[in-house]
N, C-alpha and C positions, 0 to 999 in steps of 0.2 A: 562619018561616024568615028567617032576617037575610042581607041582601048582602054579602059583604066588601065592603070599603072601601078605595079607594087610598088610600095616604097617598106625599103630594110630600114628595120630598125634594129637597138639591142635592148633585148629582153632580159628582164633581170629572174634570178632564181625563183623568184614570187612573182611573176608577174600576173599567174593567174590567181584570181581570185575570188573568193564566192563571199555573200553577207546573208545571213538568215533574221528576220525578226517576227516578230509572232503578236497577233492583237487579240482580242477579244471582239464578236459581234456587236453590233449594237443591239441592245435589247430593245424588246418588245417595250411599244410603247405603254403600257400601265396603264391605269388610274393613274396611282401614287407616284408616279415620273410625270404623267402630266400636268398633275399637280402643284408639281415644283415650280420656284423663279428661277429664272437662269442662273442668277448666284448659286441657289441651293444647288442645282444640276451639277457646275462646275466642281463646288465643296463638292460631291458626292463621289468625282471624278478625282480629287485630288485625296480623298481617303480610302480610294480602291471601290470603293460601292457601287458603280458606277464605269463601266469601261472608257479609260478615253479615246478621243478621236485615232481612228487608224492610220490617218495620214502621219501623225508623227511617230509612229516606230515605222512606217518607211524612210522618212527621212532622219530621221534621228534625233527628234525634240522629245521635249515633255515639258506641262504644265507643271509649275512651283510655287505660283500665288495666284489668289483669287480674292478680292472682295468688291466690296459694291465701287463701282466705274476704275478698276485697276486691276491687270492681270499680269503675270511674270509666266514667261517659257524660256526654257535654257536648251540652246543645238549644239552638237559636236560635229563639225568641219570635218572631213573626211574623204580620202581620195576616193571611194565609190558614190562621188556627189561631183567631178574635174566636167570643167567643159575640154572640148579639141585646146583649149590656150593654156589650159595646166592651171585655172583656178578653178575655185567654188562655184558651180553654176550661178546666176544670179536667182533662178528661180527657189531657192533654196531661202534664200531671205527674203525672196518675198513672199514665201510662204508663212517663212517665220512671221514674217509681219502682218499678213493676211489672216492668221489665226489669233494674232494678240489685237487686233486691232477689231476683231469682230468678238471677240470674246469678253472683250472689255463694255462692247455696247453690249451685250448679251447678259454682264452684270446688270445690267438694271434693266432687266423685263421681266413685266409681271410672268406668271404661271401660265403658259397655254400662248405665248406670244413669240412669235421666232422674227430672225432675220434675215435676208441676205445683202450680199456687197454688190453694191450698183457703179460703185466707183472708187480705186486704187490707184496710192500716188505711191511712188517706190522710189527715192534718191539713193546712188547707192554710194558711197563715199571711197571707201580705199576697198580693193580686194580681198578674199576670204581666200586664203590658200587652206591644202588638205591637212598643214599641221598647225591651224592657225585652235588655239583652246578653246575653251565653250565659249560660245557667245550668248548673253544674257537680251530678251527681248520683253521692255513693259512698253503696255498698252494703256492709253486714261483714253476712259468716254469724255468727250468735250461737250458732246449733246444730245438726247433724245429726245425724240419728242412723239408726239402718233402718230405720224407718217414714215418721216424721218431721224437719223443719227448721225450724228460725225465722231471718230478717234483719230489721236493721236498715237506712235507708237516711235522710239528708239532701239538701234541693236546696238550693244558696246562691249566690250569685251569683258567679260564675267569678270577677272584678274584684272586688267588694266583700267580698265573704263574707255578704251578707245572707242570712237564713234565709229561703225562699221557704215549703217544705211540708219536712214528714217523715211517715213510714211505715212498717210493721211488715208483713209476711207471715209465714204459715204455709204450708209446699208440703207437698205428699205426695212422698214418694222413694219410685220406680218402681223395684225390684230385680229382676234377669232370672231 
């Protein structure tokens, strides 16, 4: 049986650190929310009406465009996101992408019809370090159909346009 081992390191004046972020519950599902297309959902979310997803004030995205088969979310990179190797975890963009890429097919479904991801392509291209700017992520639906969807999604650098990752899904479409 082997003892772990400390290993020294130097700690800087900040090394500790704490991040706070705060959501809104998802509401009760309505009538009038069930009502809606997934378009309208989204719009609903992107003028406040409507809480967005919780998962992006933990990681630190937000929705910024919605229309029918095209979506935009923008993340800020940040050391409380490092893997052990000192970059941006991977999972972090393909979050980013796993929400633009389902939210893009989620533009075009009627009212009362959901989806989920049956299948996730992730390329990831150059590294995301913690002082790397926001990074921009659009999604286009490539297809829906009544079974099935496919999207496409890019992340690029909001400022430069560099290609960070790109991504493919497949969802399944939930018909009532």
């Amino acid at each position: 049986m082997t003892t772990p081992r400390t290993i020294p390191y130097a700690a800087s004046a900040d090394a500790d650190r704490s991040r706070t972020h705060t959501w809104h519950s998802r509401p009760e599902p309505t009538p009038e929310i069930l009502g809606m297309s997934g378009l309208e959902v989204l719009q609903a979310c992107l003028k406040g009406v409507l809480p967005g997803a919780s998962m992006m004030s933990t990681l630190g995205f937000r929705l910024t465009e919605a229309e029918e088969g095209l979506v935009v979310f923008e993340g800020d990179p940040g050391d409380h996101l490092l893997n052990p190797m000192g970059t941006v975890h991977g999972g972090f963009l393909a979050t980013l992408l796993d929400s633009a890429l389902g939210s893009a097919v989620m533009t075009r479904l009627p009212a009362g019809t959901t989806y989920t991801t049956v299948q996730l392509g992730v390329h990831m291209i150059r590294p995301v370090l913690a002082q790397t700017p926001t990074l921009r992520c659009e999604g286009r639906a490539l297809h829906v159909g009544r079974t099935t969807a496919t999207a496409e999604a890019r992340v690029v650098g909001a400022e430069d346009g560099k290609l960070y990752a790109h991504g493919t899904t497949t969802c399944v479409v939930l018909r009532p």
